[in-house]
Legacy VTK file of the C-alpha trace (Angstrom):
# vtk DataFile Version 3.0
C-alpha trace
ASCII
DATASET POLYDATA
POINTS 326 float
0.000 0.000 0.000
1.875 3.444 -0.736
1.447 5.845 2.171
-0.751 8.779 2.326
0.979 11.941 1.043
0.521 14.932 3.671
1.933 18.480 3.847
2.581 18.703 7.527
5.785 19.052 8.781
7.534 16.349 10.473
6.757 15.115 14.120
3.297 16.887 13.296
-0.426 14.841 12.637
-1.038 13.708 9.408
-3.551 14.870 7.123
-6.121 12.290 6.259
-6.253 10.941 2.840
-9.076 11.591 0.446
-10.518 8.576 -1.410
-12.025 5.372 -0.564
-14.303 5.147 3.156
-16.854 3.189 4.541
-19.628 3.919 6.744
-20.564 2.296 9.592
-23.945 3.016 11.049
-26.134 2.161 13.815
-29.537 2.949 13.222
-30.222 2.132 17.002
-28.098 4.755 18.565
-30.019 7.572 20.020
-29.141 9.994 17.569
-30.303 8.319 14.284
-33.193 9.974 14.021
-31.360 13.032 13.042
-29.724 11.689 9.669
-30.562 8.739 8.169
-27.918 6.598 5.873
-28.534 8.419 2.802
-27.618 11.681 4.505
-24.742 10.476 5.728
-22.909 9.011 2.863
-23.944 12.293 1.392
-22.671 14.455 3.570
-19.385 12.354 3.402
-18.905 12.727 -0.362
-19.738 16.175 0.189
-16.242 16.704 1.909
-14.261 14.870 -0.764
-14.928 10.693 0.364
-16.373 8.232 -1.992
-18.145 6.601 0.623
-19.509 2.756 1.100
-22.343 2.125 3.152
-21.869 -1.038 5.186
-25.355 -2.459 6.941
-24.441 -4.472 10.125
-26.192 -5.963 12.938
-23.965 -8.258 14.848
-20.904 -8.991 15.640
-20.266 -11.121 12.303
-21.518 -9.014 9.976
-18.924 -6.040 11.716
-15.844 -8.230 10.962
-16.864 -8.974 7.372
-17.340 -5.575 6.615
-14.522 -4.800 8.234
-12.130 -7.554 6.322
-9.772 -5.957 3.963
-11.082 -2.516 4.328
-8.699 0.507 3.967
-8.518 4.236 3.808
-10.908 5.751 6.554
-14.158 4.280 8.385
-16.602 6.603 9.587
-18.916 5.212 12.523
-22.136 6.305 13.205
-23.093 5.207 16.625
-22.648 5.639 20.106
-19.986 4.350 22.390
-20.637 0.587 21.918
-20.717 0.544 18.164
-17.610 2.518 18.088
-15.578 -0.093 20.427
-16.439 -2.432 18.778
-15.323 -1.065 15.240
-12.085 0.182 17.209
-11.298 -2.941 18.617
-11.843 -4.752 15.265
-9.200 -2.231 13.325
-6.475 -1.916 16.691
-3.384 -2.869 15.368
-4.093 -1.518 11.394
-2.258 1.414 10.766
-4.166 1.205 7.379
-7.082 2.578 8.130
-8.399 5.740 10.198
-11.355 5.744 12.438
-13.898 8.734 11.897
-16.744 8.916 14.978
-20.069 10.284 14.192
-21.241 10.457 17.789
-24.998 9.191 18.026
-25.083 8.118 21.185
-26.065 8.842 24.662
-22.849 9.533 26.570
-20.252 9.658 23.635
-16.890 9.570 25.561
-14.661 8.148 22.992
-15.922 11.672 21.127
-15.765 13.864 24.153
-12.553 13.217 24.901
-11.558 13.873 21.053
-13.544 17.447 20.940
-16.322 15.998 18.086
-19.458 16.477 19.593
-22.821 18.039 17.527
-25.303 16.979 15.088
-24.272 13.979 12.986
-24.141 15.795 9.834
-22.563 19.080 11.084
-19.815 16.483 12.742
-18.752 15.313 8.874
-18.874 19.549 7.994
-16.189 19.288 10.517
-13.954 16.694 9.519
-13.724 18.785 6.078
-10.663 20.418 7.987
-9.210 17.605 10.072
-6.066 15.852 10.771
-4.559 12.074 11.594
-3.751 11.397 15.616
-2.895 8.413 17.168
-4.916 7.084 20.026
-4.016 4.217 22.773
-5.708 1.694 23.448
-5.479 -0.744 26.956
-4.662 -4.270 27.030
-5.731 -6.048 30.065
-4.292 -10.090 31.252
-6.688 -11.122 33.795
-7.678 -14.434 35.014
-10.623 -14.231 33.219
-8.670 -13.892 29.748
-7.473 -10.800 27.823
-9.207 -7.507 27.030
-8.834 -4.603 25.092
-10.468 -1.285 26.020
-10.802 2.157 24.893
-12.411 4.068 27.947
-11.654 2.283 31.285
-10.651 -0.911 33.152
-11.513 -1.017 36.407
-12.883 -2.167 40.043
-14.205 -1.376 42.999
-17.679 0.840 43.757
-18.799 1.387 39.872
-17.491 -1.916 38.744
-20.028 -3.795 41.271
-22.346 -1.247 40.546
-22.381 -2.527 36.865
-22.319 -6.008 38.007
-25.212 -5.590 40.157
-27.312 -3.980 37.535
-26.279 -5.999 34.826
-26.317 -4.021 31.459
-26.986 -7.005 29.574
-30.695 -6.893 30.902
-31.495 -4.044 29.082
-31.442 -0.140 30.805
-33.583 0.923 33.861
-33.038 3.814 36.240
-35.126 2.386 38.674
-32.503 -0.635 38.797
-29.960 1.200 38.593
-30.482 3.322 41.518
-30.983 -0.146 43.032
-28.012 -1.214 42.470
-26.409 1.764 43.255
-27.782 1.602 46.939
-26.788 -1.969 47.358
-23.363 -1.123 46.692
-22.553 1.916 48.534
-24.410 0.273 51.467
-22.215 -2.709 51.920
-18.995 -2.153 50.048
-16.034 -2.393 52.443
-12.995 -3.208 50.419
-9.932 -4.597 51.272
-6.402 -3.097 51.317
-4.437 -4.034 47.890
-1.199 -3.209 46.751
-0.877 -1.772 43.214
2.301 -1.607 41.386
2.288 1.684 38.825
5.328 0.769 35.919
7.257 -1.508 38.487
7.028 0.373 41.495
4.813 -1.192 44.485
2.327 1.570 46.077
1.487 1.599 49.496
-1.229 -0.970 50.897
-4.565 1.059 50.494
-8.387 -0.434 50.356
-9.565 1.457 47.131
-13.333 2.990 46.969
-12.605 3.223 43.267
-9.755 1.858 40.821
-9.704 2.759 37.398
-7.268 2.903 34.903
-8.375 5.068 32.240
-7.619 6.021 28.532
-10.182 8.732 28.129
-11.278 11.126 30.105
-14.758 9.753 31.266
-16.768 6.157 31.263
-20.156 4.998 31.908
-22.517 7.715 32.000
-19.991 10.478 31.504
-18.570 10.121 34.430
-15.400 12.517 33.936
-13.177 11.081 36.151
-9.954 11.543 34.294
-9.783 15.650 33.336
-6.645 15.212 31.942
-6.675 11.864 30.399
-4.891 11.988 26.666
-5.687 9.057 24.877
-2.467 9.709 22.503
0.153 9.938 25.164
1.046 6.518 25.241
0.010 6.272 29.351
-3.077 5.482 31.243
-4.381 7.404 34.464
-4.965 5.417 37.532
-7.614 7.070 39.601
-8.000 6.182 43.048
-10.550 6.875 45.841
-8.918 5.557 49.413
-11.885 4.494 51.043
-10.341 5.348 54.617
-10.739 9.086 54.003
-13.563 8.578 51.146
-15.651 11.862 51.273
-19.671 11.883 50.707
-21.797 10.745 47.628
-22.501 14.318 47.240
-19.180 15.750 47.616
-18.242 13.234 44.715
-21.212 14.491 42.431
-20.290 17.971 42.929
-16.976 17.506 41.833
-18.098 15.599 39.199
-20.232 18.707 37.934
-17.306 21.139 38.662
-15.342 18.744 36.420
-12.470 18.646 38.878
-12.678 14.973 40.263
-9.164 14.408 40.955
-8.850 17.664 42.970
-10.642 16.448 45.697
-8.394 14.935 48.577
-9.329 11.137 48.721
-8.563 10.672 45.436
-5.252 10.273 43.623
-4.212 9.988 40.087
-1.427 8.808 38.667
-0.122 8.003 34.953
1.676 4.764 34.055
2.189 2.751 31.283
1.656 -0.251 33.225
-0.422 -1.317 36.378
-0.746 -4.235 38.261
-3.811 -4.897 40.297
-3.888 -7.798 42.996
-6.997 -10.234 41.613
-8.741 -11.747 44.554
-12.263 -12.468 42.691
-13.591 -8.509 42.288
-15.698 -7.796 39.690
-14.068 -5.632 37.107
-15.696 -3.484 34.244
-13.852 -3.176 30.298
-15.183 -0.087 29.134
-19.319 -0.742 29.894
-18.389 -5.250 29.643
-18.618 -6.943 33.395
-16.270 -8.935 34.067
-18.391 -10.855 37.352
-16.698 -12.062 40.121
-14.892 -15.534 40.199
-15.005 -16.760 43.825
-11.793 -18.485 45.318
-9.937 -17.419 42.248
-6.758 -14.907 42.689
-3.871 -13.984 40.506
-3.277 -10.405 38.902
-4.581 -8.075 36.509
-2.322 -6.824 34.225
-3.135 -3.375 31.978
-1.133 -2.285 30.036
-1.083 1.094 27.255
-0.813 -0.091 23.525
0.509 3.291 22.200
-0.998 4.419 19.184
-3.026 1.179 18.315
-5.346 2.963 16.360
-5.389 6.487 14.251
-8.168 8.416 14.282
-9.388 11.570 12.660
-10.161 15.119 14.725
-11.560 18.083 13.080
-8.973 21.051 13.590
-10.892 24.381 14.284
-10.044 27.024 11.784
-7.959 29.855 12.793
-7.740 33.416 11.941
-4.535 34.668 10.807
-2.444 37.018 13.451
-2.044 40.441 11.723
1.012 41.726 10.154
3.320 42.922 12.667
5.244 45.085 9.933
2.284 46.392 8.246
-0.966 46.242 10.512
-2.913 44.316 8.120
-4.126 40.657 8.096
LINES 1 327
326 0 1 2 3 4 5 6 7 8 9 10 11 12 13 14 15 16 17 18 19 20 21 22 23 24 25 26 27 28 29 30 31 32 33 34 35 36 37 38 39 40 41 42 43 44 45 46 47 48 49 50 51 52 53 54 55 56 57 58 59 60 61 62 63 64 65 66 67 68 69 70 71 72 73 74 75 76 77 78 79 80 81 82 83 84 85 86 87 88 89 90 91 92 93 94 95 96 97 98 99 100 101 102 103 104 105 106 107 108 109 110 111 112 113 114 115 116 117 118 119 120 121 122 123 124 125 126 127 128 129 130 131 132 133 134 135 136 137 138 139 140 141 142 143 144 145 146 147 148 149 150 151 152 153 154 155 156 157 158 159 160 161 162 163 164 165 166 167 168 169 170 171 172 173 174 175 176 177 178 179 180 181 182 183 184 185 186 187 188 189 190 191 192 193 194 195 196 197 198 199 200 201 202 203 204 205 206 207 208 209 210 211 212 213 214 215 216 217 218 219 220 221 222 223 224 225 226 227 228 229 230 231 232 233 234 235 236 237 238 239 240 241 242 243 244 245 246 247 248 249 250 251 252 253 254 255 256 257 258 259 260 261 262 263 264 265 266 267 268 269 270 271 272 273 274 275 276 277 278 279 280 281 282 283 284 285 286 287 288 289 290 291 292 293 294 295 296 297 298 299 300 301 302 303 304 305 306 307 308 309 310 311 312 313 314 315 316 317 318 319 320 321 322 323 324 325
């Protein structure tokens, strides 16, 4: 395959490549009533794409229409459909990924500035650039993962795994299941080890290692997460000096999580997590608890394992210092 030609200077993102793409769309993401397939692929030639409309619904239709491809996917969906076309094209430096948020919280897109109507979204990538973005790998004694958001235990991973997400969404049990936990979750002091270096013994609230800067339902608990710098952020609530549901909330809405002081965040390129039988989420996947079974987790950053494009905001041009004019 010859490589795209691009204009920007070295060390700098790549511009995408004009030409072949294919469009992935979910027409059960909350946002496709806005635009159906027909106004997508046309707003997609419309910024200089000859674009393929793929129709998928499951797993194995994703991976044939996937096989082979080349050049750059756009996916229409919301946070599911887009892991799963991420996870099918990790490791393919061939292709670029393209989201078209749809969704309901659409952190893979927050975290990469593209939020808006579907069709204004592919205005935007008229003007847009190549970036790399990580991806996790996670060993566990339940097998290996990948993930794009989070990996993680603790109070929201047996929240998840109380309420199930597999059983379809309710707030009613969900509030359920957030009561159950908070009510009776005492955990025990683990020691995490943070690119070979043991931490002190601390029982952990919360434990996630993220890529982006939020998971589940927006839950921003990352600020500075930078899903192209080749490290993961370990958040941390210490449950000894673990502040009130409120206080949490708040700080959630001020969008300044890790400044409060029971939590701690740290960025690593590998983390070790002591596996006891927790429950553990990957991304908005449970991964239930295995009684009597311990071991390790293992996560680990895979730098760059996929390229995606971001719109790049047009700027004005600084006037002439020698002349005055613009």
């Amino acid at each position: 395959m010859t490589a795209p030609h691009s204009l920007a200077p070295e060390g700098s993102p790549a511009a995408p490549q004009r030409g072949t793409a294919t469009l992935i769309y979910n027409t059960n993401a909350g946002g496709s009533r806005h635009a159906s397939p027909d106004d997508l692929v046309s707003a997609i030639h419309a910024i200089g794409f000859t674009p393929v409309y793929r129709a998928t619904s499951c797993e194995e239709d994703l991976k044939e229409a996937l096989d082979g491809v080349e050049g750059t996917v756009f996916v229409a969906g919301g946070d599911g459909t887009q892991r799963a076309v991420a996870l099918t094209l990790a490791g393919r430096p061939e292709v670029t990924l393209a989201v078209i948020p749809m969704g309901t919280a659409n952190n893979v897109a927050r975290t990469l500035g593209v939020q808006g109507e579907p069709l204004d979204v592919i205005t935007a990538y008229s003007r847009a650039e190549v970036r790399p973005f990580d991806l996790g790998r996670v060993e566990a004694p339940w097998g290996e993962d990948l993930f794009l958001e989070a990996c993680g235990c603790g109070a929201f991973a047996d929240v998840m795994a109380e309420y199930d997400p597999e059983e379809g969404k309710s707030p009613l049990r969900a509030v359920q299941a957030l009561t159950t936990t908070l009510t009776t979750f005492d955990p025990p002091p683990v020691r995490i080890t943070l690119d070979g270096q043991q931490e002190p013994d601390a029982p952990f609230a919360l434990l996630e290692v993220m890529n982006t800067k939020a998971t589940g339902p927006r839950l921003r608990l990352a600020t500075n997460a930078d899903p192209a710098d080749g490290q993961l952020d370990v958040v941390r609530i210490d449950a000894t000096g673990r502040e009130g549901l409120l206080t949490y909330l708040a700080a959630l809405a001020r969008d300044d999580f890790e400044a409060l002081s029971s939590v701690e965040s740290t960025r690593a390129g590998r983390v070790e997590i002591p596996y006891t039988g927790q429950a553990f989420h990957v991304d908005a996947e449970v991964r239930p608890p295995m009684q009597g079974v311990t071991g390790r987790v293992l996560i680990k950053a895979w730098p760059g394992a996929l390229s995606v494009l971001v719109p790049v905001a047009e700027q004005t041009a600084a006037p002439d210092t020698m002349t005055g004019e613009g």
